[in-house]
PDB file of N, CA, C and O in Angstrom, chain B, residues numbered from 101:
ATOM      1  N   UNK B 101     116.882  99.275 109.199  1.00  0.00           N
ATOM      2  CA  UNK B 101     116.546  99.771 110.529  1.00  0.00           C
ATOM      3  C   UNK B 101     115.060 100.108 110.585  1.00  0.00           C
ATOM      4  O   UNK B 101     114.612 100.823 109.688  1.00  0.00           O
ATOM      5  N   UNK B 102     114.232  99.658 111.566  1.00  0.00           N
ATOM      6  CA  UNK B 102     113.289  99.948 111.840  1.00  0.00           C
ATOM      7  C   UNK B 102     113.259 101.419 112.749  1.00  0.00           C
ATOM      8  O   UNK B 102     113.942 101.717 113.729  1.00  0.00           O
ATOM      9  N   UNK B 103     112.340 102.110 112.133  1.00  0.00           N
ATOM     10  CA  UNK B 103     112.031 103.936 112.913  1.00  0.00           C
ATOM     11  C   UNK B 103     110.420 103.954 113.091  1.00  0.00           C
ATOM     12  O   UNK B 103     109.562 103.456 112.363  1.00  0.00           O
ATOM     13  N   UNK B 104     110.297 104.646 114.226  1.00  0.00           N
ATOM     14  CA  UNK B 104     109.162 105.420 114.125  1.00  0.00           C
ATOM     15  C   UNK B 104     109.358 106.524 113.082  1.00  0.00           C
ATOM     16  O   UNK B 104     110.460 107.032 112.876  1.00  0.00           O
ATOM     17  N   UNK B 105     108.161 106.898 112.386  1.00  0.00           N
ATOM     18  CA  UNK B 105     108.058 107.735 111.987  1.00  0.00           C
ATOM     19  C   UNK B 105     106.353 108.516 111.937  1.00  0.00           C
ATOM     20  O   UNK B 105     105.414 107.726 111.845  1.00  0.00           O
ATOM     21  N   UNK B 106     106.185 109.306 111.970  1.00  0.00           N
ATOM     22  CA  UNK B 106     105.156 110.583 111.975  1.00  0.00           C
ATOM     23  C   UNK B 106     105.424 111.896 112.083  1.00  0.00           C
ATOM     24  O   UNK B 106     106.581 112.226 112.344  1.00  0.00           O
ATOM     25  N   UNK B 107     104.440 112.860 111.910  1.00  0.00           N
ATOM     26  CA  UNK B 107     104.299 114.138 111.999  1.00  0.00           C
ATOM     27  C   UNK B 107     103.590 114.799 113.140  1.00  0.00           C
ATOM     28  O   UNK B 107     103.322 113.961 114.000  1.00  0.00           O
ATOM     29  N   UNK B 108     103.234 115.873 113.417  1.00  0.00           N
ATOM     30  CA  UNK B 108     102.625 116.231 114.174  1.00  0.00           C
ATOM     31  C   UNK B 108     101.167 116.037 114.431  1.00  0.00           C
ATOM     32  O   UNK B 108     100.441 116.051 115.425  1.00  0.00           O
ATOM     33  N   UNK B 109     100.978 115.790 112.747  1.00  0.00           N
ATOM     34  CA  UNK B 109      99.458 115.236 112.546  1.00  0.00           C
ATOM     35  C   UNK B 109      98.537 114.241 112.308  1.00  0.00           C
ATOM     36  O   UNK B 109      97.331 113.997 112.257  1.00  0.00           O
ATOM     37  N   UNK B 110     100.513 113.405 112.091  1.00  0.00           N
ATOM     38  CA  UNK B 110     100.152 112.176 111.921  1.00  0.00           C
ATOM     39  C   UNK B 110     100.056 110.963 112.735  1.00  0.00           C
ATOM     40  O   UNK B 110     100.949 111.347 113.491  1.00  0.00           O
ATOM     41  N   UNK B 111      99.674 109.616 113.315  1.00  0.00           N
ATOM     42  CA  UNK B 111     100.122 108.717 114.137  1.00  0.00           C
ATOM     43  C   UNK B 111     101.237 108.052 114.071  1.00  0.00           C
ATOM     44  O   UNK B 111     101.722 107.803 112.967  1.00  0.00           O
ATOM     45  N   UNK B 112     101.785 107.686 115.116  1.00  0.00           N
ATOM     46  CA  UNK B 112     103.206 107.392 114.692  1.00  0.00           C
ATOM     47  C   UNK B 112     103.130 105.884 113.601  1.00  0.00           C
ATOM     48  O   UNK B 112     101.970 105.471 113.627  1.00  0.00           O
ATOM     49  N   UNK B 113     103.762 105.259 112.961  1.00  0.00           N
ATOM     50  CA  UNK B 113     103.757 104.492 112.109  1.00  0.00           C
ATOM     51  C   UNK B 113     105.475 103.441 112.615  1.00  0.00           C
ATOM     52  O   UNK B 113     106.201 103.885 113.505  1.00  0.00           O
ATOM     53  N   UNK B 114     105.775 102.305 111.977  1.00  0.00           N
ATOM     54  CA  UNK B 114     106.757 101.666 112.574  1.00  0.00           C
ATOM     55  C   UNK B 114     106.894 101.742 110.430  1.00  0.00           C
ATOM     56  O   UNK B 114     106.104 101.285 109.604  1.00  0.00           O
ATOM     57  N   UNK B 115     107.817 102.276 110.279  1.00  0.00           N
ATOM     58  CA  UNK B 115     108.572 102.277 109.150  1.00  0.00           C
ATOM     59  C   UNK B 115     109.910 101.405 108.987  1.00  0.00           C
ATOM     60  O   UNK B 115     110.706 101.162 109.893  1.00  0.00           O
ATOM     61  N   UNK B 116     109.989 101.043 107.839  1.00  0.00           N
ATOM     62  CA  UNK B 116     111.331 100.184 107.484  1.00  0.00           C
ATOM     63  C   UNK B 116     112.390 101.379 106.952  1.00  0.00           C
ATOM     64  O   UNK B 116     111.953 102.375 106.376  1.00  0.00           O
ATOM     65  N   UNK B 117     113.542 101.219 107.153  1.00  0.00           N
ATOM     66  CA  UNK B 117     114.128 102.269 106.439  1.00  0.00           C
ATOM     67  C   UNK B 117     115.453 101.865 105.659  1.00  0.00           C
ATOM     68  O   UNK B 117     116.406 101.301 106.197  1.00  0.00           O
ATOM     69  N   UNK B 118     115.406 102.119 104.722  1.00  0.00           N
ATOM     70  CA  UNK B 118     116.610 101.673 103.762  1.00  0.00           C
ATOM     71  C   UNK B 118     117.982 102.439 104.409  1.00  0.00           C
ATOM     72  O   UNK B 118     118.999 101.748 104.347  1.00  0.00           O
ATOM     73  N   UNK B 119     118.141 103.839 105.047  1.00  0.00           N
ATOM     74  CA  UNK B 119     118.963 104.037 105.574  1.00  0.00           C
ATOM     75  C   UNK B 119     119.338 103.504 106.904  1.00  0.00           C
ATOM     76  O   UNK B 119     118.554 102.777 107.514  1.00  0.00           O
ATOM     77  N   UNK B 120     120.572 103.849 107.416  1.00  0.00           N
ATOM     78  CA  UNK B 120     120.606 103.139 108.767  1.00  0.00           C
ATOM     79  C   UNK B 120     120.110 103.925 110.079  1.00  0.00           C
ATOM     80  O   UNK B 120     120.379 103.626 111.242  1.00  0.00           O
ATOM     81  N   UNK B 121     119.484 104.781 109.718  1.00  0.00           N
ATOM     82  CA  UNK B 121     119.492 105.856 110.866  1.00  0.00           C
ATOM     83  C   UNK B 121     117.950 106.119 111.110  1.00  0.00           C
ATOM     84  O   UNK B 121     117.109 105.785 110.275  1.00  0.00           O
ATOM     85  N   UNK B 122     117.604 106.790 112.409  1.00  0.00           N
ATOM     86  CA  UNK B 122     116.274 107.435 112.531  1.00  0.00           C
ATOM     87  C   UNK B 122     116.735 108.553 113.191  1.00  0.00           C
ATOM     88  O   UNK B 122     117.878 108.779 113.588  1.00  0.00           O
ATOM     89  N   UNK B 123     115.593 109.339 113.287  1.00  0.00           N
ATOM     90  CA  UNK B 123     115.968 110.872 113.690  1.00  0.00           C
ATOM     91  C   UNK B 123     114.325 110.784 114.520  1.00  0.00           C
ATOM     92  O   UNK B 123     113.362 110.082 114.211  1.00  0.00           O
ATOM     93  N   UNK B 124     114.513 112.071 115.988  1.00  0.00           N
ATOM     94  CA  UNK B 124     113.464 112.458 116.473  1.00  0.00           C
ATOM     95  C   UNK B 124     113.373 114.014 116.730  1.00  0.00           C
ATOM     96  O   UNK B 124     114.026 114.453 117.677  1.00  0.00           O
ATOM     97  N   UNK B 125     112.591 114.919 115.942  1.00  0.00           N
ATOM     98  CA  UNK B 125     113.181 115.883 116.261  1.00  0.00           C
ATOM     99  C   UNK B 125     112.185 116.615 117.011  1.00  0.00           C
ATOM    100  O   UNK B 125     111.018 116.225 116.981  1.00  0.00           O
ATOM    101  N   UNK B 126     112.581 117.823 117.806  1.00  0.00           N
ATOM    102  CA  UNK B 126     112.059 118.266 118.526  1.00  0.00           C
ATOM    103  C   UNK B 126     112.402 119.768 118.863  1.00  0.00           C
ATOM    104  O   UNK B 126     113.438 120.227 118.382  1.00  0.00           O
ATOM    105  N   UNK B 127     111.448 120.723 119.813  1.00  0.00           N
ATOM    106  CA  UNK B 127     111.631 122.099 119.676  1.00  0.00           C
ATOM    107  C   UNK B 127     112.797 122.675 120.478  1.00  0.00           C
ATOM    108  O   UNK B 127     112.577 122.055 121.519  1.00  0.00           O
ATOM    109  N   UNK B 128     113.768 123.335 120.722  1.00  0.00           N
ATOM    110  CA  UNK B 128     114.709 123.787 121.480  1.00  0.00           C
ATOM    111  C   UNK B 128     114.278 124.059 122.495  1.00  0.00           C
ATOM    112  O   UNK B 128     114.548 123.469 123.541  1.00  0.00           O
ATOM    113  N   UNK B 129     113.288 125.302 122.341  1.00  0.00           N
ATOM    114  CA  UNK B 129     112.930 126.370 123.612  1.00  0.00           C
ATOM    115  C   UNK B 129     111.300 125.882 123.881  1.00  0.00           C
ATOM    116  O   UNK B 129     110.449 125.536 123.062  1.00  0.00           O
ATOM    117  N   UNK B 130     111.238 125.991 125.233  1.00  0.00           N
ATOM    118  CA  UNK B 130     109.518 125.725 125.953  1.00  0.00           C
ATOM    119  C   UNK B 130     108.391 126.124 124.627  1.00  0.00           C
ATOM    120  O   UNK B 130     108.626 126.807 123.630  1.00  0.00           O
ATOM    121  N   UNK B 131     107.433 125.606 124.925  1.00  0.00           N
ATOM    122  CA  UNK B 131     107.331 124.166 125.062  1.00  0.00           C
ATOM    123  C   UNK B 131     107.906 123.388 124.401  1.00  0.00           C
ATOM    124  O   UNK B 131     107.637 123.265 123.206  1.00  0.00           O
ATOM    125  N   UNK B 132     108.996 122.547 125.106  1.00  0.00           N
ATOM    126  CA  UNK B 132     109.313 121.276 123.918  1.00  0.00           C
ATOM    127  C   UNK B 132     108.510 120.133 123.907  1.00  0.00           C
ATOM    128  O   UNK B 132     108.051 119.315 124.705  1.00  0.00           O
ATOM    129  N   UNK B 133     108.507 120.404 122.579  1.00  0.00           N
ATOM    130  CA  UNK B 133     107.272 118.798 121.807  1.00  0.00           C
ATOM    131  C   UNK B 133     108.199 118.342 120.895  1.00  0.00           C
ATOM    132  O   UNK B 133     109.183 118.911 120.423  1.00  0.00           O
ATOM    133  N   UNK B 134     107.760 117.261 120.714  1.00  0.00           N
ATOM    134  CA  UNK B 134     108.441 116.583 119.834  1.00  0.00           C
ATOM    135  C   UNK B 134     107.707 116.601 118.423  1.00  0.00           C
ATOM    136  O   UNK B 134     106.702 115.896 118.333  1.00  0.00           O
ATOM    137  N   UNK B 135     108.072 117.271 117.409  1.00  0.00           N
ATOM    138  CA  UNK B 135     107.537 117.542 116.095  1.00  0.00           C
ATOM    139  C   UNK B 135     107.291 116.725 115.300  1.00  0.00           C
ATOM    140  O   UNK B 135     106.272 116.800 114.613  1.00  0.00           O
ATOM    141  N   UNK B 136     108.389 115.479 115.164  1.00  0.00           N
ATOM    142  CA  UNK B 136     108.431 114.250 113.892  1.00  0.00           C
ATOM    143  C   UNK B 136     109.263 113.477 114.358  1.00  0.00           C
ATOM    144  O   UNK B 136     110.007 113.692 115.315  1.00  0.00           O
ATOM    145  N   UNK B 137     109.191 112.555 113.727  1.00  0.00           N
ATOM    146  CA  UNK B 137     110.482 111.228 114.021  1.00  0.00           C
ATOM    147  C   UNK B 137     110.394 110.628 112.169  1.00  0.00           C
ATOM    148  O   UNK B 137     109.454 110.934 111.435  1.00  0.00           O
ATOM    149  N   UNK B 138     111.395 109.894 111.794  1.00  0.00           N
ATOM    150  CA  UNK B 138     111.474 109.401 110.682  1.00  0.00           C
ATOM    151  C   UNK B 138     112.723 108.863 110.080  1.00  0.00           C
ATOM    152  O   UNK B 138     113.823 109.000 110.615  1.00  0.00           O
ATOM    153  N   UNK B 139     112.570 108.387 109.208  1.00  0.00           N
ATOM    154  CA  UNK B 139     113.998 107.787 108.776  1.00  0.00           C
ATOM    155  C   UNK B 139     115.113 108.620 108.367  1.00  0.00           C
ATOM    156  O   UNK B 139     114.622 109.667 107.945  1.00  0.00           O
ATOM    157  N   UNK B 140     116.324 108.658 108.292  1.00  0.00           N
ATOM    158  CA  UNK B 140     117.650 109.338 108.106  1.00  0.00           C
ATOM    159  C   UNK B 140     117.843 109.877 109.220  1.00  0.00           C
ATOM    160  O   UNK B 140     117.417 109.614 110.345  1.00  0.00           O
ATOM    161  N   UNK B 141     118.716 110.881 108.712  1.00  0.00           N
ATOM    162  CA  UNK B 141     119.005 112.265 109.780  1.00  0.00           C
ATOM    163  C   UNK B 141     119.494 114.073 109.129  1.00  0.00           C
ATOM    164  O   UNK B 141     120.562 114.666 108.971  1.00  0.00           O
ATOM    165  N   UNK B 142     118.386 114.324 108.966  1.00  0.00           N
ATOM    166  CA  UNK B 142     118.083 115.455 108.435  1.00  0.00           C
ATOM    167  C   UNK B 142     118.656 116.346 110.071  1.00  0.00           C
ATOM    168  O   UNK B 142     118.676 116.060 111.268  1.00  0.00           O
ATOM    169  N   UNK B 143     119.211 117.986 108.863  1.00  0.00           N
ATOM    170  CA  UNK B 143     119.416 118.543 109.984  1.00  0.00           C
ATOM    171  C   UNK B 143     118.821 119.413 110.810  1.00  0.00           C
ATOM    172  O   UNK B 143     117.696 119.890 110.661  1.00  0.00           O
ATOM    173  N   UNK B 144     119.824 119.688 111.970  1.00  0.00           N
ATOM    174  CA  UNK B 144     119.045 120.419 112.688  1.00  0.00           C
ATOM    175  C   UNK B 144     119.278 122.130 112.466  1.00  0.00           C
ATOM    176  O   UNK B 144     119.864 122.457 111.434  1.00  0.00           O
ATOM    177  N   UNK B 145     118.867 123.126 113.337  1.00  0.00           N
ATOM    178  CA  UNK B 145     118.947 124.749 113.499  1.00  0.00           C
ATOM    179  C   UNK B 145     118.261 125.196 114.350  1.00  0.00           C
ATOM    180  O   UNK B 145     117.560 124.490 115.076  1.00  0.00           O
ATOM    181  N   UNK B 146     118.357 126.883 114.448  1.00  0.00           N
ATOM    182  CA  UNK B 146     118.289 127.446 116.038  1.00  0.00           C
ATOM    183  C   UNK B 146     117.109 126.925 116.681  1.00  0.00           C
ATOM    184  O   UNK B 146     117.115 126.816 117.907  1.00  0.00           O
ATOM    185  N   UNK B 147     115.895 126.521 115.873  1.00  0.00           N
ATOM    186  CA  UNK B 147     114.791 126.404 116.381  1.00  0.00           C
ATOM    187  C   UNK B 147     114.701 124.809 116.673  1.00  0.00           C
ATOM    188  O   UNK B 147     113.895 124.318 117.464  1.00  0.00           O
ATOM    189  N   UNK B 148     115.792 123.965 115.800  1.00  0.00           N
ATOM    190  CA  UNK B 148     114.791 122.735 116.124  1.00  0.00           C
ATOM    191  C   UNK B 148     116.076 121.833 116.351  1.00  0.00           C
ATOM    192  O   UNK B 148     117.152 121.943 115.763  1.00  0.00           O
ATOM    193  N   UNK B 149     115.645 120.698 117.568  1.00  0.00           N
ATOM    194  CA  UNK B 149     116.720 119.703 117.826  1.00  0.00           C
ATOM    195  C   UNK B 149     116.748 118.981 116.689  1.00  0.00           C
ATOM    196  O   UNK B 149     116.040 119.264 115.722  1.00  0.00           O
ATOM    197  N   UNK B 150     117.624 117.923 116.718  1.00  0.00           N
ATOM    198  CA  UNK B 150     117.257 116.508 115.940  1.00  0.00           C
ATOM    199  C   UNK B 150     118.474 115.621 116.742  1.00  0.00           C
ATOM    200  O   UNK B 150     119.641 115.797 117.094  1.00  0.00           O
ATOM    201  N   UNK B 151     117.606 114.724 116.791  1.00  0.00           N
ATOM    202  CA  UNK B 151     118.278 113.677 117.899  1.00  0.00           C
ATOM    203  C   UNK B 151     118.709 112.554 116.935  1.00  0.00           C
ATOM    204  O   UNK B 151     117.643 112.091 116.531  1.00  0.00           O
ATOM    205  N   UNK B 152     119.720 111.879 116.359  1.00  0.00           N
ATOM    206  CA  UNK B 152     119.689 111.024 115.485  1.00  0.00           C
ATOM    207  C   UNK B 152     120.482 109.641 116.324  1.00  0.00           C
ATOM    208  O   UNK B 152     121.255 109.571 117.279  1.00  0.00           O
ATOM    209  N   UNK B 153     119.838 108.631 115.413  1.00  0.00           N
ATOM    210  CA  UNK B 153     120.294 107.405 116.282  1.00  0.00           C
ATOM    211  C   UNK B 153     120.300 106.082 115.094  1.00  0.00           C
ATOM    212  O   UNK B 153     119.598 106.080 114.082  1.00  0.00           O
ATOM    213  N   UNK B 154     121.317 104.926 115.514  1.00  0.00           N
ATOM    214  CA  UNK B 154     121.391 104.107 114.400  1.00  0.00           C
ATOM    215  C   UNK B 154     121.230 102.658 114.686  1.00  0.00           C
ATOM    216  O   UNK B 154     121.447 101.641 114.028  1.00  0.00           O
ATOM    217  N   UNK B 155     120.691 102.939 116.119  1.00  0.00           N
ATOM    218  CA  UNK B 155     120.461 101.232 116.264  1.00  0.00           C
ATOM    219  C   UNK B 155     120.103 101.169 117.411  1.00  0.00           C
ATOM    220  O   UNK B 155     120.452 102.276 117.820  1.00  0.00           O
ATOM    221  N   UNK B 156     119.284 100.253 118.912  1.00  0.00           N
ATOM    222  CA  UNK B 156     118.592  99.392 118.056  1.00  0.00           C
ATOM    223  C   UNK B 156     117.640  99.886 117.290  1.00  0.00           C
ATOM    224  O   UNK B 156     117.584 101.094 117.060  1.00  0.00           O
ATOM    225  N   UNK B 157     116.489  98.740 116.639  1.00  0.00           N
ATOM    226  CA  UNK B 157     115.129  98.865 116.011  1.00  0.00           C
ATOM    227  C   UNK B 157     114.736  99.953 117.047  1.00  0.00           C
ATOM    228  O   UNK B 157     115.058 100.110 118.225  1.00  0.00           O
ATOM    229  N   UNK B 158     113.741 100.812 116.010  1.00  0.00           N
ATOM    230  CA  UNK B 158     112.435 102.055 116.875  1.00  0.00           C
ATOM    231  C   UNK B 158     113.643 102.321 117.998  1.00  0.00           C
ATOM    232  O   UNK B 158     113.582 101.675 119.044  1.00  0.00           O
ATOM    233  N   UNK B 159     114.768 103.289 117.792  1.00  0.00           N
ATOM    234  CA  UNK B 159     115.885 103.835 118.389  1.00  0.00           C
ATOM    235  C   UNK B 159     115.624 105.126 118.728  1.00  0.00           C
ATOM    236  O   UNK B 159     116.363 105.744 119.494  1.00  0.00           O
ATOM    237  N   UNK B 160     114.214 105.805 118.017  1.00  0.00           N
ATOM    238  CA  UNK B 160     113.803 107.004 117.704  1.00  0.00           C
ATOM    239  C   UNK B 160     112.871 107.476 118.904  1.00  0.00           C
ATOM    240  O   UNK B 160     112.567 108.662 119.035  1.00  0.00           O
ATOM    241  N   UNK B 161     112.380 106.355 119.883  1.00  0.00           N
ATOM    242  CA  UNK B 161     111.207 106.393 120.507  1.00  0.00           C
ATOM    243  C   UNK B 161     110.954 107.484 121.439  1.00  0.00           C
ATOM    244  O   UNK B 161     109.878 107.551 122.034  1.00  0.00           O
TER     245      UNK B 161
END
Protein backbone atom coordinates (compact mmCIF):
# COMPACT_ATOMS: atom_id res chain seq x y z
CA UNK A 1 0.00 0.00 0.00
CA UNK A 2 1.09 3.23 -0.88
CA UNK A 3 0.67 6.15 2.27
CA UNK A 4 1.45 9.48 2.72
CA UNK A 5 3.54 9.85 5.30
CA UNK A 6 5.13 12.96 7.38
CA UNK A 7 5.30 14.83 10.52
CA UNK A 8 4.51 18.04 11.49
CA UNK A 9 7.89 19.09 10.41
CA UNK A 10 8.23 17.17 7.88
CA UNK A 11 6.93 17.29 3.99
CA UNK A 12 4.66 14.88 3.20
CA UNK A 13 6.56 11.98 1.37
CA UNK A 14 4.56 9.06 -0.80
CA UNK A 15 5.92 5.94 1.15
CA UNK A 16 5.62 2.22 0.25
CA UNK A 17 4.40 0.27 3.06
CA UNK A 18 4.89 -3.33 3.80
CA UNK A 19 1.76 -3.20 5.94
CA UNK A 20 -1.63 -2.86 4.48
CA UNK A 21 -2.78 0.11 6.17
CA UNK A 22 -2.13 4.00 6.50
CA UNK A 23 -3.17 6.08 9.31
CA UNK A 24 -3.83 10.09 9.46
CA UNK A 25 -3.84 11.35 12.66
CA UNK A 26 -5.08 14.31 13.99
CA UNK A 27 -6.07 16.61 17.14
CA UNK A 28 -9.59 15.97 18.79
CA UNK A 29 -10.33 19.41 20.21
CA UNK A 30 -9.83 23.06 18.23
CA UNK A 31 -7.59 23.62 16.60
CA UNK A 32 -7.70 20.50 14.64
CA UNK A 33 -4.53 19.93 12.55
CA UNK A 34 -3.56 17.16 11.30
CA UNK A 35 -0.24 15.99 13.13
CA UNK A 36 1.19 12.92 10.89
CA UNK A 37 0.08 10.44 8.44
CA UNK A 38 2.16 7.14 7.93
CA UNK A 39 2.14 3.62 7.49
CA UNK A 40 0.14 1.06 9.87
CA UNK A 41 -2.31 2.04 12.38
CA UNK A 42 -1.02 3.04 15.57
CA UNK A 43 -3.37 4.01 18.26
CA UNK A 44 -5.38 6.50 19.13
CA UNK A 45 -6.37 8.53 22.91
CA UNK A 46 -8.15 11.42 24.54
CA UNK A 47 -6.05 13.84 22.77
CA UNK A 48 -5.48 12.43 19.42
CA UNK A 49 -7.70 10.96 16.47
CA UNK A 50 -6.28 8.37 14.16
CA UNK A 51 -8.14 7.78 11.13
CA UNK A 52 -6.94 4.43 9.66
CA UNK A 53 -7.56 3.20 6.16
CA UNK A 54 -6.50 0.16 3.87
CA UNK A 55 -7.02 0.94 0.44
CA UNK A 56 -6.98 2.73 -2.18
CA UNK A 57 -3.15 3.92 -2.76
CA UNK A 58 -2.39 7.50 -0.58
CA UNK A 59 -5.95 6.45 1.32
CA UNK A 60 -4.41 8.68 4.07
CA UNK A 61 -4.80 12.01 2.14
Amino acid sequence: TICYSHTTTSRAILKDCGENSCYRKSRRHPPKMVLGRGCGCPPGDDYLEVKCCTSPDKCNY
